[in-house]
C-alpha positions, 0 to 999 in steps of 0.5 A: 473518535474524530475529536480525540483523533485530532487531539492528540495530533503531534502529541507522544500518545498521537506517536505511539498510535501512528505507530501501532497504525502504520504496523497494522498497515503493514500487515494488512497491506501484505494481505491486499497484495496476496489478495490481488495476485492470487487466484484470478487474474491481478485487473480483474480482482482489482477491479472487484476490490473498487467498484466494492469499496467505492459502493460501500463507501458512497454512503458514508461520503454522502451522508455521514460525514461532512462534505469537503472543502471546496479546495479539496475538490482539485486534490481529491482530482490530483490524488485520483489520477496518481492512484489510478497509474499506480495501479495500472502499473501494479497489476500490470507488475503483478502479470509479469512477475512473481508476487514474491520477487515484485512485491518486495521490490515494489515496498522496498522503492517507496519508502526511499522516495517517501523519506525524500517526499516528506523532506521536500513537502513537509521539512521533515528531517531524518536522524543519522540513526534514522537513516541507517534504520533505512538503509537496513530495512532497505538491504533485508527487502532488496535482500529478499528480492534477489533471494526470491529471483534467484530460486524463481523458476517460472516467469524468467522471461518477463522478469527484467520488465517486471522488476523496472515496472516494480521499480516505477511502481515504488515510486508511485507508492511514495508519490501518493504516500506524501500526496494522501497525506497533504490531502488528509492534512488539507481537510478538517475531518480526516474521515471526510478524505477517507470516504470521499477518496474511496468513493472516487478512486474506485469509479474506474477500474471496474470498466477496465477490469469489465473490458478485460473480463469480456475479452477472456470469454470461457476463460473468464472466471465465474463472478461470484467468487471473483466479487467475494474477493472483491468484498474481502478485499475492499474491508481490507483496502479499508482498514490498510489505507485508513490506517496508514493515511491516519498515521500519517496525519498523526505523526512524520509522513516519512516515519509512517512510510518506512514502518508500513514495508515491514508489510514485506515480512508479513508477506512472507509469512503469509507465504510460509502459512498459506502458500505453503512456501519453505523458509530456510535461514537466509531468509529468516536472516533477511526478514529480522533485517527488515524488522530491525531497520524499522525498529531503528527508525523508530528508536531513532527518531 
């Protein structure tokens, strides 16, 4: 797997794979964040998901695959520290403000400053088609965010601090987007990275997650099903990030970056299929405005 993964590294097949990985991303990601703002309370099931992925990870850093380079030591700190802020900020995002009005915001930042990020590290360069690509993918997310605040009805008062904490978040996202992505390009087995970065991103959020749990007292929901979400989760956190840092490693960072928030359209599809969430014209307009961006990125590069 390894082997072949490397083989077609910048080649039309490691293209098309990279694509089909950031689409699949994209997917999985949208289910990560219903899963984190659903039924519990966003630091605890954040903290579940890592001490699970971090457990279940451990085994395969240690003893399957090689251990890292001796330079990988200080990225894996810097890639730790980025990843810890950014999910600070995403739960406490989540705790303010509507999934439906957050999340969009949320991927449709990152991607803009993605696109910057990868210019600035990598020399990689968008097409004027390209870049409109971007600018409607941009217009159907941010489209969707103001569709979603104006028929939002709870979390009115909070709702100025969570859109300038989704905002902050964003750009988070594109931070450790081009950050991951120099990491698994650093090291020789990309899945060397993978499992050692699960392994040490998830040794903290479970004790702010414990903190918070204790202060809840009777409020505090029942552990097992708050650590079956956190299994549930860290299979999907697996699958979403393994997926987009291979892309990313395969083909253009920044290309990767803006295919993986058409996660925003299978976000509100899940809204549709399992929230129950009505879907009128106007944002069935926005989401194919959103898929039609990234299809322009695509065709244009």
């Amino acid at each position: 797997m390894t082997d072949w993964l490397l083989s077609i590294e910048g080649t039309t097949s490691g293209h098309t794979v990279a694509f089909w990985l950031a689409i699949m991303a994209a997917f999985l990601h949208a289910v990560f964040g219903a899963l984190q703002k659903g039924r519990h309370d966003p630091w605890l099931t954040r903290g579940a998901i890592d001490v699970c992925y971090c457990l279940m990870a451990a085994p395969f850093a240690l003893f399957v695959v090689p251990w890292p380079e001796p330079h990988m030591w200080l990225i894996f700190a810097v890639a730790w520290a980025i990843h810890i802020v950014y999910k600070c900020l995403q739960a406490w995002a989540y705790t303010k403000g509507a999934y439906t009005v957050v999340y969009p915001v949320v991927r449709g930042t990152g991607p803009l400053f993605a696109v910057i990020g990868a210019y600035l590290i990598f020399d990689e360069r968008f097409t004027l088609t390209q870049w409109a690509g971007v600018a409607v993918l941009l217009a159907g997310i941010f489209g969707l965010a103001v569709y979603n605040m104006v028929k939002l009805e709870a979390q009115r008062d909070t709702l100025n601090a969570a859109l300038g904490i989704a905002v902050l978040t964003g750009l988070f996202v594109a931070l450790y987007t081009t950050y991951d992505a120099y990491g698994i390009r650093a090291t020789e087995n990309p899945f060397t990275f993978l499992a050692w970065f699960f392994m040490i991103d998830g040794a903290v959020m479970p004790f702010i997650a414990a903190v918070r749990w204790q202060r809840l007292g009777v409020a505090a929901p029942a552990i097992g099903p708050l650590m079956s979400r956190g299994v549930l989760g860290a299979i999907v956190a697996f699958l979403s990030f393994g997926a987009i840092m291979l892309a990313t490693r395969l083909d253009k960072v920044g290309e990767a970056a803006v295919l993986r928030e058409t996660s925003t359209v299978f976000a509100a599809l899940i809204g549709v299929v399992f929230l129950k969430e009505t879907v009128g014209p106007r944002r069935i307009a926005l989401m194919a405005l959103i898929a039609l961006g990234a299809v322009i990125v695509e065709m244009g590069g």
